[in-house]
C-alpha positions in Angstrom: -77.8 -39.9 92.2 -79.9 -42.4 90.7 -77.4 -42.7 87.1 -74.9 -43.3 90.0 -76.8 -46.1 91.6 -77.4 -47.4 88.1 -74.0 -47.6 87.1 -73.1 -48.9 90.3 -75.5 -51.6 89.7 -74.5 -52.6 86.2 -70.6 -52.3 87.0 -71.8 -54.9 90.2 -73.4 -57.4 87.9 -70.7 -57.5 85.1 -67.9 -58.4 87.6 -70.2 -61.2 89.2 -70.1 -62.7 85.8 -66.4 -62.4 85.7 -66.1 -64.0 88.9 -68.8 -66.7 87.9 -67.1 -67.5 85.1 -63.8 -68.1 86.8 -65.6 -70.2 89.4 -66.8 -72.4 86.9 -63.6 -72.9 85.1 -61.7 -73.6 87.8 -64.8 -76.2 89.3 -65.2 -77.9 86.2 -61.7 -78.4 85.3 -61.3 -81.9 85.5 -58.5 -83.5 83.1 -60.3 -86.4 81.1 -63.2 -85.6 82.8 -66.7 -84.9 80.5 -67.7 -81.6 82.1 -63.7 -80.3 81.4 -65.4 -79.0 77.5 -68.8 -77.8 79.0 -67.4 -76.0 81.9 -64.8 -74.4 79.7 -67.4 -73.6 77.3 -69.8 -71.7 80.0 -66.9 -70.3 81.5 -66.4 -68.0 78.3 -69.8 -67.8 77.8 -70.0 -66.0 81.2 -66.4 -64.3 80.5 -67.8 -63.0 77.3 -71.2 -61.7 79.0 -69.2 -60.0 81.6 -66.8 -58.1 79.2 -69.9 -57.0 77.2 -71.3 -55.3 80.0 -68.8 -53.5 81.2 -67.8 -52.3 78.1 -71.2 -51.2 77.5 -71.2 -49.4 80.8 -67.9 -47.7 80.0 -69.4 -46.3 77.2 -72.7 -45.0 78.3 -70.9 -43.8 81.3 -68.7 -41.5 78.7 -71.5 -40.4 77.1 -73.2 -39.2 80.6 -70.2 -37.4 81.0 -70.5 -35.9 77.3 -74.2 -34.7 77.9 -73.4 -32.9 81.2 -70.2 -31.4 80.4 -72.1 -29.5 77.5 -75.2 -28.8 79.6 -72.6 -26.9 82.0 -71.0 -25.1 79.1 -74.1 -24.0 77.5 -75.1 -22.7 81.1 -71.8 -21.2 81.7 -71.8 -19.7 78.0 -75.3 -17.9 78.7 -74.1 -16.8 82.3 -71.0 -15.0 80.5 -73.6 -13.1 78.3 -75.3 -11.5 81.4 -75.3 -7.9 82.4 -74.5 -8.8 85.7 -70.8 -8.4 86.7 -70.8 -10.9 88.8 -72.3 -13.5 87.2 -70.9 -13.3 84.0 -66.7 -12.5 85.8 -67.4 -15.6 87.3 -69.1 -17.6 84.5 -65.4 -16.1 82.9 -63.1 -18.5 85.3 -65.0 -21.5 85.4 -65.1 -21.9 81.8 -61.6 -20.9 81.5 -60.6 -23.4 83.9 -62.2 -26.1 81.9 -60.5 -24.8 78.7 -63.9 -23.8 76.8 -62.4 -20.2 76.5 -59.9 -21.4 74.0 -61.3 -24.8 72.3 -63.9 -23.2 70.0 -67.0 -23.3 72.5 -67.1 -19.4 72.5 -67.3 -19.3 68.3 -70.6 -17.3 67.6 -70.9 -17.2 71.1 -74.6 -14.3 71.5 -73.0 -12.4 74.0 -74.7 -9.2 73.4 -74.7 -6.6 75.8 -72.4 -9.0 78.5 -70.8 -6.7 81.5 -67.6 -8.5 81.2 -65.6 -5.3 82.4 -61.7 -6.0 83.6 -63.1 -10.1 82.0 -59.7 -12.4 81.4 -60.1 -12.6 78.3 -56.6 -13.7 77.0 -56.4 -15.9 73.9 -60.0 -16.7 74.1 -61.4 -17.6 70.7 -64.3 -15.2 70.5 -64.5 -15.4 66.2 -67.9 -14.5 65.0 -69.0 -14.0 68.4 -72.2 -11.2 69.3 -70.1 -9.0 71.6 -72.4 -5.6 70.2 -73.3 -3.4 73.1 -70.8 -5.7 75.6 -68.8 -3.5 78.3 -65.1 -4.7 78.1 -63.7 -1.6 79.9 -60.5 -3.0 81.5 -60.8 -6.2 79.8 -58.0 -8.3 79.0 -57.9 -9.4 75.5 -54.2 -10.1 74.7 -54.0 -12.4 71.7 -57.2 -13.0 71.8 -59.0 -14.1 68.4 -62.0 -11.9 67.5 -62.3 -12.3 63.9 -65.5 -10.8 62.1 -66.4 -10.2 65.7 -69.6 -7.9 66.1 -68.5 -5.5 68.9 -70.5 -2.3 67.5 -71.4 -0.1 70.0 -69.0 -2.0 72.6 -67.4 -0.1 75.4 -63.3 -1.3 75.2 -62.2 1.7 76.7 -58.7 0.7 78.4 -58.9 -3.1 77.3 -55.6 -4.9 76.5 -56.0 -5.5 73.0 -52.5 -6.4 72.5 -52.0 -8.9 69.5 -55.3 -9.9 69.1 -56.8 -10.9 66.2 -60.0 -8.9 65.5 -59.5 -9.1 61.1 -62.9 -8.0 59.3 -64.6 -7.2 62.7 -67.7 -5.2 63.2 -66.4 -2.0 65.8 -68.5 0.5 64.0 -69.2 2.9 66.8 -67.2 0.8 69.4 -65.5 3.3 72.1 -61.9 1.8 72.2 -60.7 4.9 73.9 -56.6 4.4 75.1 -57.0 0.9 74.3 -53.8 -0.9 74.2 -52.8 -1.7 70.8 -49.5 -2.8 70.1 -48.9 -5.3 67.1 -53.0 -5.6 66.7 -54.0 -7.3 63.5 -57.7 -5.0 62.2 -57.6 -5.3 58.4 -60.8 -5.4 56.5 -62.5 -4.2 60.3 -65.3 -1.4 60.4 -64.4 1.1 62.8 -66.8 3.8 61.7 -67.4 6.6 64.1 -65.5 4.7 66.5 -63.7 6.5 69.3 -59.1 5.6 69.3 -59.2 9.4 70.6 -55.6 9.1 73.0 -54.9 5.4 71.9 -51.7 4.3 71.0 -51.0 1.9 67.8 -47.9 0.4 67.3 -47.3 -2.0 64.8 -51.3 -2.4 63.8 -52.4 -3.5 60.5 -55.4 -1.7 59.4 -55.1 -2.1 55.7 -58.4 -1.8 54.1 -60.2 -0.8 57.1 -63.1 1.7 56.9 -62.2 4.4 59.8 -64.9 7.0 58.5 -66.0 9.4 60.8 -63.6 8.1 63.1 -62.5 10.2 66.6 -58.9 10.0 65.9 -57.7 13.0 67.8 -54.7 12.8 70.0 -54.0 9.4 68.9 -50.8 8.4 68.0 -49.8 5.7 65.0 -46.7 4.5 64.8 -44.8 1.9 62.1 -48.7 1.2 61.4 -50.5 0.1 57.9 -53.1 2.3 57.0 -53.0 1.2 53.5 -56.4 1.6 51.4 -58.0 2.3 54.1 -61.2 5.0 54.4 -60.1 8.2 56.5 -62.9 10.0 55.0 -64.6 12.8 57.9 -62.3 11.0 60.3 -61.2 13.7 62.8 -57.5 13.4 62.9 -56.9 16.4 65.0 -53.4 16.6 66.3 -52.8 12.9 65.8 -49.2 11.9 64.8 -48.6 9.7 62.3 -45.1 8.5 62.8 -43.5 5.6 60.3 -47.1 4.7 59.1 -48.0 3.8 55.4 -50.9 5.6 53.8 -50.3 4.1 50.2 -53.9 4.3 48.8 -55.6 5.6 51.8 -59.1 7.7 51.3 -57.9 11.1 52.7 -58.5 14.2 52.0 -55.8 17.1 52.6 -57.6 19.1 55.0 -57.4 16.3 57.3 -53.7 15.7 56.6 -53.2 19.7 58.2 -54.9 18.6 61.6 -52.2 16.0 61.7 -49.3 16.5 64.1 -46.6 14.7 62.6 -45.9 12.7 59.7 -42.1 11.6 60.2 -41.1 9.0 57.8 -44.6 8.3 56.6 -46.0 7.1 53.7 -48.3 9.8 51.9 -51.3 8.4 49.7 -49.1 9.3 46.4 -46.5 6.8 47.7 -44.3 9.7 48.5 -42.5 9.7 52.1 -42.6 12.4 54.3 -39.5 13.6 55.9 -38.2 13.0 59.7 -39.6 16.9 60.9 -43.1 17.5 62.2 -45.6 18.2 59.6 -46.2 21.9 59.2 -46.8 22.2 55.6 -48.7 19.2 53.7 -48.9 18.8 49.9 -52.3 19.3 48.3 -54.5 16.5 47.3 -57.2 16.7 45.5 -60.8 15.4 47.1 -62.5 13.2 44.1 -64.1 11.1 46.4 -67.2 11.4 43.2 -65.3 11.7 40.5 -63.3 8.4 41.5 -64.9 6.0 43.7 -63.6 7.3 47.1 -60.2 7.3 45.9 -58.0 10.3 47.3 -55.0 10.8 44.5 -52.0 13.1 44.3 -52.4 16.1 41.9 
């Protein structure tokens, strides 16, 4: 109230120079007369004062505006990070409505162990953001952007993941339980011992990514890279691997015989399995010591 007054104040004075020196332009304009120069000369004088000021108001008035709209985002921004529904959901739409999901205020955003269950989420940029421990259940994170995101130990179970961006993120232990996936970018990402038991990829990259000790079962992969990435103790039982590329992958061959199908897939060798369900599987040999966690074709 008081920066109002103020302003009010300071925006009052500069127009009473304007008007002043209008007044005494007008009054001392007398053709021939002495006081025509001197009039004219306090006249801009005055007109020159009164632009300053405003001006100068203008400006600090902006920079009010500056200092509380990132107050309000900062407070908004911690509110999002609480555990409480409620007060993070709602922390959620006010700082989507003034377009701080999407402009970069959320980059590195701590946001640790947030309840931001069935949260719209969509197309926020989250990269580098603290989400470990966060519930998303329900959440909607279509085309969102979540690179090197740490969402360890996060609960996404359900979450609309579709075409979102989560390249090099931290998921390592993250329960992303029938998660929809479709056209899902998660090279480079660590997603040991995390749960895609029942989930359905379609179209996900997840070249180079480290699925070790994974809970695979049940989940189906379909026209989706796997290449070079880590399989190692992932538990693929009766997952189908339809139109996927393996080229490189670290598997070994017992975890190829859990598999369900393999239609038109790409086997580690390069080789490509045929359109029936898997029910025999070439042998690969395990030389995970012997060659750096590489799994190669006999």
């Amino acid at each position: 109230m008081r920066r109002r007054r103020k302003g009010n104040l300071v925006r009052a004075i500069g127009a009473v120079f304007l008007l002043l020196s209008l007044l005494v332009g007008w009054v001392g304009y007398r053709p021939g007369k002495f006081l025509e120069g001197f009039a004219a000369n306090i006249s801009t004088s005055l007109a020159g004062i009164a632009i300053t000021v405003l001006i100068i108001d203008y400006l600090n008035e902006r920079w009010r505006e500056e200092i509380e709209s990132q107050r309000l985002k900062s407070q908004l921004i911690r509110e999002m990070g609480s555990p409480d529904s409620g007060i993070a959901l709602r922390a959620v739409q006010e700082l989507s409505a003034s377009g701080f999901l999407t402009d970069g205020s959320l980059v590195e955003a701590n946001l640790g162990n947030a309840n931001l269950a069935r949260a719209d989420l969509k197309g926020a940029n989250l990269q580098r953001a603290n989400l470990s421990g966060a519930k998303l259940q329900w959440a909607k994170l279509s085309s969102a952007n979540l690179q090197y995101a740490d969402l360890q130990w996060a609960d996404l179970t359900s979450a609309d993941l579709n075409w979102a961006d989560l390249r090099g993120a931290e998921l390592r232990g993250a329960n992303l339980r029938e998660a929809k996936m479709d056209i899902v970018k998660l090279s480079e990402a660590d997603l040991r011992s995390a749960d895609l038991s029942k989930t359905v990829l379609t179209s996900v990259d997840l070249s180079g990514a480290n699925l070790r000790e994974a809970n695979l079962s049940g989940t189906l992969f379909f026209e989706t890279n796997l290449k070079q990435a880590c399989l190692f103790d992932a538990n693929l039982d009766t997952a189908t691997l339809n139109k996927c590329d393996l080229t490189g992958a670290q598997i070994e061959n017992r975890q190829l015989k859990q598999v369900r199908s393999l239609a038109y897939t790409i086997l580690p060798d390069g080789t490509k399995h045929g359109e029936k369900m898997l029910l025999t599987v070439p042998k690969y040999k395990d030389t995970r010591q012997k060659t750096n966690h590489q799994s190669r074709v006999l």
